[in-house]
ROLUM-77794 format. One record per residue: x, y, z of N, C-alpha, C, O, CB in turn. Coordinates in steps of 0.1 Angstrom, whole numbers, padded with zeros to 4 digits, always signed. Glycine has a CB too. Example, Ala and Ser with C-alpha at 12.3 -4.5 7.8 and 13.67 -1.06 7.14 Angstrom:
ROLUM-77794
+0132-0057+0078+0123-0045+0078+0132-0033+0078+0142-0033+0085+0113-0045+0090
+0128-0022+0071+0137-0011+0071+0129+0000+0079+0134+0011+0080+0141-0006+0057
//
This chain:
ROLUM-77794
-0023-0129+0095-0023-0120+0084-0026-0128+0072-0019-0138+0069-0009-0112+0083
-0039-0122+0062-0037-0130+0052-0029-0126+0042-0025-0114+0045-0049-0134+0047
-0025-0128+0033-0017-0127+0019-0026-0134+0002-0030-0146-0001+0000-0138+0022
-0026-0127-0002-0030-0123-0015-0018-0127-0029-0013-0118-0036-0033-0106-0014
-0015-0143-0031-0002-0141-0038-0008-0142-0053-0017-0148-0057+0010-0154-0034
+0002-0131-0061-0003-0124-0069-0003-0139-0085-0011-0144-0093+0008-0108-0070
+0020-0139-0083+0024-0145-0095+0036-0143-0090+0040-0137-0080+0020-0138-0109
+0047-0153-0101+0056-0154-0098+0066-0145-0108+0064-0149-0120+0057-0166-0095
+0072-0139-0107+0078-0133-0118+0093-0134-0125+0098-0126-0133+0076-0122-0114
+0099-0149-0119+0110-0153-0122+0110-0164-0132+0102-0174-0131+0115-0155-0111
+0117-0163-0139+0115-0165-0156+0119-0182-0154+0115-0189-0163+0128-0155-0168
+0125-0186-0144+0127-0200-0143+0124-0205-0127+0133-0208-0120+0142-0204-0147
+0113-0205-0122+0106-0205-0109+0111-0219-0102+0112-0229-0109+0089-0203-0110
+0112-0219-0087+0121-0234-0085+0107-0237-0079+0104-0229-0070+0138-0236-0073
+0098-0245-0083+0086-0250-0080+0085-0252-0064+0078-0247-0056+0084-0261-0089
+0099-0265-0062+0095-0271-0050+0101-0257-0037+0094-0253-0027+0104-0289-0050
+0113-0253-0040+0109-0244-0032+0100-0231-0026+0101-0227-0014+0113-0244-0032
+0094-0228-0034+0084-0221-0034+0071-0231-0027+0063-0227-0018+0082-0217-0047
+0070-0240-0031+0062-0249-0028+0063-0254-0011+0054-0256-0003+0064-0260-0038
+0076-0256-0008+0082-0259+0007+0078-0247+0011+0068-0249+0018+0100-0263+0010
+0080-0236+0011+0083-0224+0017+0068-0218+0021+0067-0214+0033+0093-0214+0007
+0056-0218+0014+0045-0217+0014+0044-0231+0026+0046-0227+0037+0038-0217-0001
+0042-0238+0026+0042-0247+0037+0048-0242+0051+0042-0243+0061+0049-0260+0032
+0059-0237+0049+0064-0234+0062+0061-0219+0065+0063-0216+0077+0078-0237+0063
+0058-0209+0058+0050-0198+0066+0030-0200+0065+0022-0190+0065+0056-0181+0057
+0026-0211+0065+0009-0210+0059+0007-0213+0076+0016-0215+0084+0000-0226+0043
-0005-0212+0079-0011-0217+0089-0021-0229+0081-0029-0228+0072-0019-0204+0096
-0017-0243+0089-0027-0253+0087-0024-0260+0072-0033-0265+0066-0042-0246+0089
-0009-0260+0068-0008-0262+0054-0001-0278+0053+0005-0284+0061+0001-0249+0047
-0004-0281+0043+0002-0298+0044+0013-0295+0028+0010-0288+0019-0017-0316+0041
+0026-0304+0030+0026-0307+0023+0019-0312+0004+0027-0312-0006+0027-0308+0030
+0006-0315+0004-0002-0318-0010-0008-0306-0012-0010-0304-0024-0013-0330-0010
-0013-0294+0000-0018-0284-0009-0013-0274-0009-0019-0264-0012-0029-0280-0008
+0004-0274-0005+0011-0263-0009+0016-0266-0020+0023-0258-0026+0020-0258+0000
+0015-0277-0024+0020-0284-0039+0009-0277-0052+0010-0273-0063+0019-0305-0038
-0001-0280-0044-0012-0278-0055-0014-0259-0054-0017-0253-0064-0031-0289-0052
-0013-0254-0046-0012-0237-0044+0001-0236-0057-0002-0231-0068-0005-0230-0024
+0008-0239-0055+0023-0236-0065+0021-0237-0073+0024-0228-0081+0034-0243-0066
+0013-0251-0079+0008-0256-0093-0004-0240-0099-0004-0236-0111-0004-0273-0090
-0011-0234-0088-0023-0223-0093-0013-0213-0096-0008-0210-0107-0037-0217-0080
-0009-0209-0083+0004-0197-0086+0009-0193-0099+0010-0183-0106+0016-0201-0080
+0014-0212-0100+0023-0208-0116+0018-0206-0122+0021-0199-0132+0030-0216-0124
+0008-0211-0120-0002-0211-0140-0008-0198-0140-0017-0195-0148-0019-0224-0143
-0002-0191-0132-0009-0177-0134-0023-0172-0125-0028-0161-0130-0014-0177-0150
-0030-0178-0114-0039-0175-0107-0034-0170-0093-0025-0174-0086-0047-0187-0107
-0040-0163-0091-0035-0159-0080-0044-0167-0066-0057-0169-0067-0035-0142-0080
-0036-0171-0056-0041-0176-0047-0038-0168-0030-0028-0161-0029-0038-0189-0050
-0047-0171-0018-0046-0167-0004-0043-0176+0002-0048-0188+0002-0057-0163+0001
-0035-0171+0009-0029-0172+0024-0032-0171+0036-0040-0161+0039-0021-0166+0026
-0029-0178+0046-0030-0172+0059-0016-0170+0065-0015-0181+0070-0038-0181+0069
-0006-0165+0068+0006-0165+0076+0005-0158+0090+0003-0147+0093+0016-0158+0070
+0009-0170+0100+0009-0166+0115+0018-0150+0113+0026-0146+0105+0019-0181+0127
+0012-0143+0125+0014-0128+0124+0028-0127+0132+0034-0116+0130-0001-0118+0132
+0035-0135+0141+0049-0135+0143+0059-0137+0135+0070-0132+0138+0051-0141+0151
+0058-0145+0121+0062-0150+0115+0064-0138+0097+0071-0138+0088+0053-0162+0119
+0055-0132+0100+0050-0122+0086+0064-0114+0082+0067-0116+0070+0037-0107+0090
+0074-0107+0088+0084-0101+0084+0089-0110+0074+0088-0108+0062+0093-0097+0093
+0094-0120+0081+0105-0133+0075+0094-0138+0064+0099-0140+0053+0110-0147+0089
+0083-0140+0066+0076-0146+0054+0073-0134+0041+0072-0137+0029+0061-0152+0059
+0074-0124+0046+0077-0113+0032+0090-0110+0027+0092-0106+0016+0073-0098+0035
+0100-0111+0036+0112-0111+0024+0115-0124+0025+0126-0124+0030+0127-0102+0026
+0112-0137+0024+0113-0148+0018+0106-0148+0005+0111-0152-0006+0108-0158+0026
+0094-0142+0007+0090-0142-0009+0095-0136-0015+0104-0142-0021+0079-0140-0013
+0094-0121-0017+0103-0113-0022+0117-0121-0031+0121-0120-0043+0107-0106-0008
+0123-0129-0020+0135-0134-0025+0132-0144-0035+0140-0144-0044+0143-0140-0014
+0118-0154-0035+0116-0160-0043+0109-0158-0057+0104-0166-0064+0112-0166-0039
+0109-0142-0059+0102-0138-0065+0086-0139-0069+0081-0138-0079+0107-0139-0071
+0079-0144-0052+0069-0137-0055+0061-0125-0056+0063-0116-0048+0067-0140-0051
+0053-0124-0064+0045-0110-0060+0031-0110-0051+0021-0116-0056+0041-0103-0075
+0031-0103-0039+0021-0108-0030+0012-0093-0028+0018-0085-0035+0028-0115-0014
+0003-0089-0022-0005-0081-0017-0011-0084-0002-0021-0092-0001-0013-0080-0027
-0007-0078+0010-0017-0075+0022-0029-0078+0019-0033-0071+0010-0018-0063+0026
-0039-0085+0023-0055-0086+0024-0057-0081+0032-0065-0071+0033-0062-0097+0025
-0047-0087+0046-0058-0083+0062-0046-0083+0070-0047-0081+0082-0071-0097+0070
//
């Protein structure tokens, strides 16, 4: 499933976890470019995802919880 992440909407965003957490639901994600996804995110760009499709429940209310804002692509 891909994901469409919008922005973050929490007024004091915890970088690195957001940053860990994208790493552990992405397909094929390392460490350095879930760092640099976080860095786009924040700054206001929205960036795509892939998240394995067993995994999608738990990876939408994880975000949710981190206050991301995401959109379904696929």
């Amino acid at each position: 499933m891909k994901l469409n992440l919008l922005s973050c909407n929490n007024q004091r965003p915890d970088k690195r976890a957001i940053s860990k957490y994208i790493m552990e639901i992405s397909v094929n994600m390392n460490a350095s470019l879930a760092n640099e996804i976080t860095d786009i995110l924040l700054d206001g760009d929205a960036v795509d995802i892939e998240v394995t499709d067993k995994n999608s429940g738990s990876a939408l209310r994880g975000l949710r919880k981190l206050d991301v804002a995401y959109e379904i692509v696929e």
